[in-house]
N, C-alpha and C positions, 0 to 999 in steps of 0.2 A: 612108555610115557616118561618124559626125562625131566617135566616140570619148567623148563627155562620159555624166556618169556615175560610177556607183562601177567604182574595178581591181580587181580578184578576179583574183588568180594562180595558186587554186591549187583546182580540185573535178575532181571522179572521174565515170566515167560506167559504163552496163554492158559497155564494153568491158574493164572493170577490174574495180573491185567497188564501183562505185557501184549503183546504185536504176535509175537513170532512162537510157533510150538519150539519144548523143548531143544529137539534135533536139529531147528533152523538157529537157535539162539548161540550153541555148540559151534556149528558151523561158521556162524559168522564170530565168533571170538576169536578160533582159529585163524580166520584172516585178518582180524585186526592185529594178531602177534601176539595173543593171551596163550600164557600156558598152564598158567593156573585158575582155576573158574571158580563160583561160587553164583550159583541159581539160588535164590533166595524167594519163592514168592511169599507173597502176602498169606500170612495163614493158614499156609497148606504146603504139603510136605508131595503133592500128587504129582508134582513134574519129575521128581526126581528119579526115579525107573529109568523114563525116556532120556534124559539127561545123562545120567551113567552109562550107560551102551552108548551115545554120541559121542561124550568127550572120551571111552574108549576108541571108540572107529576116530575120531581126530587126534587123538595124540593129546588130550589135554586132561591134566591133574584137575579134578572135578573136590571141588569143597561143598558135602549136600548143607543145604541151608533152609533159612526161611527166615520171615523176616513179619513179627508180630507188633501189631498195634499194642501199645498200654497208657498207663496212665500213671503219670509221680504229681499227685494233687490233681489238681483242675486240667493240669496240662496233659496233650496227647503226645506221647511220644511213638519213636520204632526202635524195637532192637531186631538186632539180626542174631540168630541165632547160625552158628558154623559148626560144622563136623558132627550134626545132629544123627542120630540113628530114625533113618525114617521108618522104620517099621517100629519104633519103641509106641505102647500101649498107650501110655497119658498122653501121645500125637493124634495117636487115630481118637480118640475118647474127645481131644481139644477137637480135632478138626469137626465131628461130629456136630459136639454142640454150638456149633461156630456158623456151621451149614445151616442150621434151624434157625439159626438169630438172623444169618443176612437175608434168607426169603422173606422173612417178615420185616427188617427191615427195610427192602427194597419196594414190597409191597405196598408202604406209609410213603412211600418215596416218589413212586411212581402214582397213586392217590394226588398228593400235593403236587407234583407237574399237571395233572390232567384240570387241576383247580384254576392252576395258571395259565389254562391255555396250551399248555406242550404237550401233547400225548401222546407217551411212550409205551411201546408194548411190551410185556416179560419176555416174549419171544426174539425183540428186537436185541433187548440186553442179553440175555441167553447168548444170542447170535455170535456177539462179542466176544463172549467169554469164554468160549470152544463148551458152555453146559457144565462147566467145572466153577470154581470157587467167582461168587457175585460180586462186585465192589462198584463204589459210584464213578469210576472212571470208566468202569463201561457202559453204565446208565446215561454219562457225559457223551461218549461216541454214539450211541440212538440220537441223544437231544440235535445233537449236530447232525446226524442223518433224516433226525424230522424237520431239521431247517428249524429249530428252536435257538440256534446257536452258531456261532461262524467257527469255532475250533472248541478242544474241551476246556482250554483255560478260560473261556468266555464262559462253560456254560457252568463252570467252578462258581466263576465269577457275580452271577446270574442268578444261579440259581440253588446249587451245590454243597457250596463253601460252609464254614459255621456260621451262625448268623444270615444265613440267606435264609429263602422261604420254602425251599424243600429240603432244607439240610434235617434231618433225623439223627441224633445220638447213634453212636456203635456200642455196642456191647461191651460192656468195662471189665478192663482185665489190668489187676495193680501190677507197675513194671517190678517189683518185686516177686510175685506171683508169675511174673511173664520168664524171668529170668532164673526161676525156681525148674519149671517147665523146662527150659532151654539146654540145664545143666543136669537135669533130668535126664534128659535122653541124650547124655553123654555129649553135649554141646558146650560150648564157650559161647557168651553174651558179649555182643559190642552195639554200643549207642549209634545209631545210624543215623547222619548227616545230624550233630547234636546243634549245629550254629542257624540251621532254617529252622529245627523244634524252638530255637529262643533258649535254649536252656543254658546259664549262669554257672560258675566255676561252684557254686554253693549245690545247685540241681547236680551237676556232674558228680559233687561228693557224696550227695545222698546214694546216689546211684551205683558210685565204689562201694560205697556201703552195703548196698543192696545184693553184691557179688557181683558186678560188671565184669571183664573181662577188657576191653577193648573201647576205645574211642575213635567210629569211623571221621578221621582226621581229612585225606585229601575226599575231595567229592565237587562233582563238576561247578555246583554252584554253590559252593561255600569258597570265598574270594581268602587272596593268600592273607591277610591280619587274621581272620578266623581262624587260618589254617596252624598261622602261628600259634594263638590263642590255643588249640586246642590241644597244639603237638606238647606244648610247655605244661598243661591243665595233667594231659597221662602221662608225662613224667613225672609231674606231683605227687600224683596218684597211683604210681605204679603198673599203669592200665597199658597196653598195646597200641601203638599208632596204625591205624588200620586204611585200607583206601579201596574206595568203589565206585563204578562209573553209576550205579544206579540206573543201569541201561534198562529201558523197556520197549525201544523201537519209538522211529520216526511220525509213528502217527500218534503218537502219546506223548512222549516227551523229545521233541527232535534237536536240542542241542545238546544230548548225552551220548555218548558213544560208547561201545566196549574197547576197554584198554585203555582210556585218555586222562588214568591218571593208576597209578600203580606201586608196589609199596615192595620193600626189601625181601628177601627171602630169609635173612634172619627174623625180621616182625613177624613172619608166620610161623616159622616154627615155634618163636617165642609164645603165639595167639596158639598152636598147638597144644603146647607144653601144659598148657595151662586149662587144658581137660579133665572133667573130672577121674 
């Protein structure tokens, strides 16, 4: 594995609420021209097995990841955590009680669509989620297979989002805390897509503060003022300019690709370097 290629730090898989099981997600990086990967899902560390023997059989340098909900004040944010040991203790201990909060929150969740008229079954969302880790983008793929919704940004939109009528609170975890966790299990912290979280050159500092690591700078939909905004913010800051397609597949998010935006090979060893 000789690493060259486009970095992609940052796609989802159906351990999460990506589209596509690990070994299809490998796969297709490989032919977008990724040579360097990074599988990050949502809160869970359980793709990664299958992920490693993929990007071994394709020839692709595999960054294990994962990529955590937190919270700096009121706001929600994501970090991505990289070069995480997935078998480290305080993972499996996170993931655990993590497992218990989203069945109960999904619970409340699917309660409030059946109020509304949409009813969706746990079997349905299940279905989605290959039975691994729950999130409302896959409760959004039922609502639109029960014709509740024409695609899932609608049913975001609808009925989902914060401030709609079945949105439910997640489970708070301070991005301080998140990024304790992350450096924990021998990982480097970087703010994932910080200009769609809204977060302010002031949030960005709290955040260096907090032991950041990294600012994911290029990202499909963060437009190039942001991009500048953010590159000049982690020069300020000393933080890593990081870049990820934040791919999850065409039925989720379909203007994201793997590889369609991609970051130096010095930035990474620099985001290496910088392990605990």
């Amino acid at each position: 594995m000789d690493g060259r290629g486009a970095i992609d730090l940052h796609s989802h898989s159906l351990a999460s609420d990506g589209q596509y099981p690990p070994a299809e997600v490998a796969r297709l990086a490989r032919a977008a021209g990724v040579g360097t990967w990074a599988l990050c899902d949502h809160d869970t560390v359980a793709g990664l097995g299958e992920a490693a023997a993929a990007a071994a059989a394709q020839g692709l340098r595999l960054v294990p990841g994962i990529e955590l909900s937190a919270f700096l004040g009121a706001r929600e944010i994501h970090l991505l955590g990289h070069f995480v040991d997935p078998s480290h203790p305080a993972l499996e201990r996170f993931e655990e009680l993590l497992a218990v909060e989203r069945r109960r929150r999904m619970a409340v969740i699917l309660e409030r669509l059946a109020a509304l008229g949409v009813p969706v079954t746990a079997a349905a969302v299940e279905r989605f989620s290959g039975g691994r880790t729950i999130g409302r983008p896959h409760v959004a793929r039922a609502v639109v297979e029960a014709g509740g919704a024409a695609s899932v940004k609608e049913a975001f939109d609808r009925y989902l989002g914060e401030g709609r009528p079945a949105f439910v609170p997640r489970f708070r975890l301070e991005a301080a805390e998140a990024v304790a966790l992350v450096r924990g299990a021998g990982g480097t912290a970087t703010v994932a897509h910080p200009a769609l979280s809204g977060l302010d050159e002031a949030s960005l500092a709290r955040l260096a503060g907090a032991g950041v690591d990294g600012l994911e700078v290029d990202h499909p939909e963060q437009p190039a003022p942001e991009r500048a905004r953010l590159r000049a913010a982690a020069g300020a800051l000393g933080l890593v300019a990081t870049a990820g397609s934040d791919f999850h597949g065409p039925a989720v998010a379909p203007d994201r690709r793997l590889g369609m935006v991609s970051m130096g090979a010095d930035a990474l060893a620099a985001l290496e370097r910088r392990r605990p």
